[in-house]
N, C-alpha and C positions, 0 to 999 in steps of 0.2 A: 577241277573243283570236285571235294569228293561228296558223295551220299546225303543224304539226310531223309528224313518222315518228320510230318506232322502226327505229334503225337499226343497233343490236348488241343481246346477249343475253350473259349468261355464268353460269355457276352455279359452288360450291364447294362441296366435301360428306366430311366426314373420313373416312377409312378405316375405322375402329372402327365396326362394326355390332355392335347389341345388340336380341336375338331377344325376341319375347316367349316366346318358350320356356326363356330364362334369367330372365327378370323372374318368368315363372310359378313357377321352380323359386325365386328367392330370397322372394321375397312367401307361398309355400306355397297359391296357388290357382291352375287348372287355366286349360292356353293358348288354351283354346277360349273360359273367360269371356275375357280381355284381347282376343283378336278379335272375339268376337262383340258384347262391349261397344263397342268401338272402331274395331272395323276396321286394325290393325296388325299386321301381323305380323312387322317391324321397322323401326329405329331407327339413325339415327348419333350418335355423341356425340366428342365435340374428345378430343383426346391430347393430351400432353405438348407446350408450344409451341406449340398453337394458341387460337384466342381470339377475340372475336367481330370485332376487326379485320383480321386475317389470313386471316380466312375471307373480309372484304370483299374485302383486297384482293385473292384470287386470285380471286373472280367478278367485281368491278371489269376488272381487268385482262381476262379475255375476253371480257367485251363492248365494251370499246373494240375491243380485237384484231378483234371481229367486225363492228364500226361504220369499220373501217383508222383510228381517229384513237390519239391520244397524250393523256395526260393536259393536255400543255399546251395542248390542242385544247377544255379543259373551264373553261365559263366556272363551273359553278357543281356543286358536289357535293351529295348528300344522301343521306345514312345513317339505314334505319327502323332501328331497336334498341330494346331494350328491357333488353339486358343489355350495356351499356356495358363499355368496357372498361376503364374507370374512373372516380370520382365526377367529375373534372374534369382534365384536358380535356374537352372529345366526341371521341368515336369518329373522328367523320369526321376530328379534326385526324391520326388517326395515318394512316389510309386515305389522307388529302390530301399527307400526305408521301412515303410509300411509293409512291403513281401519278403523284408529278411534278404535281398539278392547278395550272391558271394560274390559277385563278378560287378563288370562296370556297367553304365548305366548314359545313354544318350536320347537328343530328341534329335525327330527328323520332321521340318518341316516344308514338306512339298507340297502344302492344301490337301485337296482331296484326293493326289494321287498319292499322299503321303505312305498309308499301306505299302504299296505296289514296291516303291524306291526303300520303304523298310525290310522288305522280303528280300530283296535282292541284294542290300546291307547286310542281311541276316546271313545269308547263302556265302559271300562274301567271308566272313567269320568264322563259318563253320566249316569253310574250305583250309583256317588255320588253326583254329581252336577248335578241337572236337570233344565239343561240351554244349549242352543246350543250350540256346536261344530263346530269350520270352519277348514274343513281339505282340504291341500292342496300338490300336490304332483308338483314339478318341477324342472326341471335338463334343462343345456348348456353345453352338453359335446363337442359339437362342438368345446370348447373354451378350453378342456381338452384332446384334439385329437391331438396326434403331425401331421402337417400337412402333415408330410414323412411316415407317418404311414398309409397304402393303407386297412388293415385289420379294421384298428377302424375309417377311415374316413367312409368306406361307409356304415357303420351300423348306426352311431349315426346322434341321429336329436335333436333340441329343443324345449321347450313345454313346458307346465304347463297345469293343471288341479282343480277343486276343486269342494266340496262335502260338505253341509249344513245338519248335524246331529242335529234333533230335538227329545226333550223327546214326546214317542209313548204309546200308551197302549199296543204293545207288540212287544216282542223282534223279528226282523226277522232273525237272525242270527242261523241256525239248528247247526252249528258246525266251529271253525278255529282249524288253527295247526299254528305255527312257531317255524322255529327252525333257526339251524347256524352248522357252520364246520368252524371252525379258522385255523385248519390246511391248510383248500382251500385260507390261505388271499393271496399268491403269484400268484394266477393266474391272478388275475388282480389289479391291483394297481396302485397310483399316490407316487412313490417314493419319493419327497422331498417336504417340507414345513409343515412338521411336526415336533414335538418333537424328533423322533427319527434321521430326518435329515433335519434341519432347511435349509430354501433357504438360496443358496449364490451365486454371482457371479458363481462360478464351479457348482453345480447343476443345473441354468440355462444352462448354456452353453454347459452342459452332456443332456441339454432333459430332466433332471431327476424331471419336472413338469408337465409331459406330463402323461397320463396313460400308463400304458402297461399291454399288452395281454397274454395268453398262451391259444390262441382258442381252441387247442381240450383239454386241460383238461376243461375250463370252458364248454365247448357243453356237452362233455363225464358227466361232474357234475350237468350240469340243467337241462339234462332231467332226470337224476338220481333223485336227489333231487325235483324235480318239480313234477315228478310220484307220488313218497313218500309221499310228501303231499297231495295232491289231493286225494288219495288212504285213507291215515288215514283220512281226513276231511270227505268223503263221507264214510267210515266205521261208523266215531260216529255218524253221524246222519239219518244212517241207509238208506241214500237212493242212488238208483245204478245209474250209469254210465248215460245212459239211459235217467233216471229222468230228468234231468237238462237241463234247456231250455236256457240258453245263457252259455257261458266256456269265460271270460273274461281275458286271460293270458297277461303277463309280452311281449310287442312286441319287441322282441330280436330279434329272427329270424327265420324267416318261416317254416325251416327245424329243429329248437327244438319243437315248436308248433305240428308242425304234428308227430312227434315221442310222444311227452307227451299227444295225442288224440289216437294215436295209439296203445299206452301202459296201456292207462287208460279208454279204452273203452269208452270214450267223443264222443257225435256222432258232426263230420266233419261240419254237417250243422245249429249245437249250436255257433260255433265262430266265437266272436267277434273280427274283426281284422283290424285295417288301417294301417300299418305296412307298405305299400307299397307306403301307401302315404306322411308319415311320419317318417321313420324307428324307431329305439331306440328311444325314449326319456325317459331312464329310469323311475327315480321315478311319472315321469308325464304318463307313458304309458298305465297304467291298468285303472286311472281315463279318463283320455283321450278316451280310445274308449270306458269303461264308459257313459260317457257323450255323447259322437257322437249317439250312441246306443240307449239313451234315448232322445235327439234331434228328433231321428227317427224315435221316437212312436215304435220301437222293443221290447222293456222293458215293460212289461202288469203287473200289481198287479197280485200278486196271483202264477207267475213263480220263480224259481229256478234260480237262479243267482252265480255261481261261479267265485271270484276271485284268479288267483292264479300266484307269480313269486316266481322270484330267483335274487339273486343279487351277488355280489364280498362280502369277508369276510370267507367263501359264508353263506347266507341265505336265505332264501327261508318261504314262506308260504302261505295260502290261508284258505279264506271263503267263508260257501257257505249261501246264504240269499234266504227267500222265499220274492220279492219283495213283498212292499206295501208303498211306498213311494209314492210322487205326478209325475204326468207324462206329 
């Protein structure tokens, strides 16, 4: 596989914050469980006119801006989502028109390891075509959140991210893994409006468009699964725990994170985390603090970079990169 650099960044992130101090007051339980359950202690959620494409396309848009190219400078697009922005098209075709892209244009939906499985699609690509990459990771599950549902309102937030892959002289990528467990696809799910139970009047009115949860099998599965990989990734490329200078995970929640640091001898003061200020935003979340992190001037050439989640299905995966990209 040959080279590449990251060589822009952008994020997107709606105005509308929502506190867990209003979620405690509508739910009728106290702000201190939603934090100390979770770790948040706020949230964004889309307004009026925005959508999971529009959030792409203004994080799209500044990372090209940050890479100096043009969309028509992009041989190939890809959009993680999970909350499309409709049954068909894909996402990316609205994104792909909106940014001007020359090249083609797919979705990848792995949940919230969607990122992870996009980056390594990306690498993939540019191992044949040596031409950029605009990867872009974004979810509104806020809008996939039944609003009686006190368990998934106060974790998910919205967001987008994106990441400008350019052909490099050399590969930074020391090692990924991704995998899946289909048997896990009940634990979390959006029951109707698919093929298997297409919307109707009664599905609406069942909720059955709403996602639903089984939280301790999915916590009991992602830090299982999240361990696992992290563990094979830093096995094949031979370097410990230790080594790695930032731990980039999937911001689900506070209390899987620190189990999957605890389990995998990640040291506590490598993680990258906004999670509190923005809870879930799934497929947008690894690029997201990604981005934040490199905003920061945190991110130095030359360190150890692990990205790693899990998503419903389940899947899960992670890479780990010796940065050398621009900063």
């Amino acid at each position: 596989m040959s080279g590449f650099d990251i060589a822009g960044w952008g994020k997107a992130l709606p105005e509308q914050v929502v506190t867990s101090a209003e979620l405690a007051d509508r739910f009728g339980v106290d702000e201190h469980w939603i934090t100390s359950r979770c770790g948040i202690r706020e949230r964004r959620a889309v307004g009026p006119g925005q959508t999971t494409a529009s959030l792409a396309v203004e994080a799209g848009r500044a990372a090209l801006d940050k890479a100096g190219l043009t969309g028509a400078d992009i041989a190939q697009l890809i959009v993680a989502t999970a909350t499309p922005e409709q049954p068909s098209p894909a996402t990316s075709a609205f994104v792909h028109h909106e940014l001007g892209i020359a090249g083609g244009a797919m979705d990848v939906n792995s949940e919230c390891a969607g990122f992870v499985y996009g980056l390594v699609a990306a690498m993939g690509i540019l191992g044949m075509d040596r031409r950029p990459v605009l990867l872009i990771g974004s979810d509104t599950h806020t809008l996939t959140a039944n609003p009686a549902d006190r368990d998934l309102s106060i974790l998910v937030g919205d967001g987008a991210a994106a990441v400008v892959l350019v052909p490099g002289p050399e590969d930074p990528v020391l090692a990924w893994n991704l995998g899946a467990d289909g048997s896990c696809a009940d634990a979390l799910k959006v029951p109707a409006g698919g093929s298997r139970m297409p919307a109707t009047a009664d599905t609406v009115a069942r909720g059955l468009h709403y996602a639903q949860i089984k939280g301790n099998e999915i916590y009991l599965n992602a830090v299982r699964y999240t361990v696992r990989t992290v563990r094979k990734t830093l096995e094949s490329a031979k370097v410990a725990a230790a080594e790695v200078d930032h731990v980039v995970p999937h911001q689900a929640n506070i209390r899987i994170i620190n189990s999957v640091l605890q389990h995998t001898g990640l040291r506590p003061e490598s993680l990258v985390t906004n999670l509190e200020r923005y809870g879930n935003t799934a497929s947008a979340s690894i690029p997201l603090a990604l981005t934040e992190a490199l905003e920061a001037g945190r991110v130095r050439p030359g360190q150890l970079v692990l990205l790693a989640g899990f998503g419903a299905g389940m899947t899960w995966g992670s890479v780990l990169m010796r940065w050398g990209g621009a900063t």
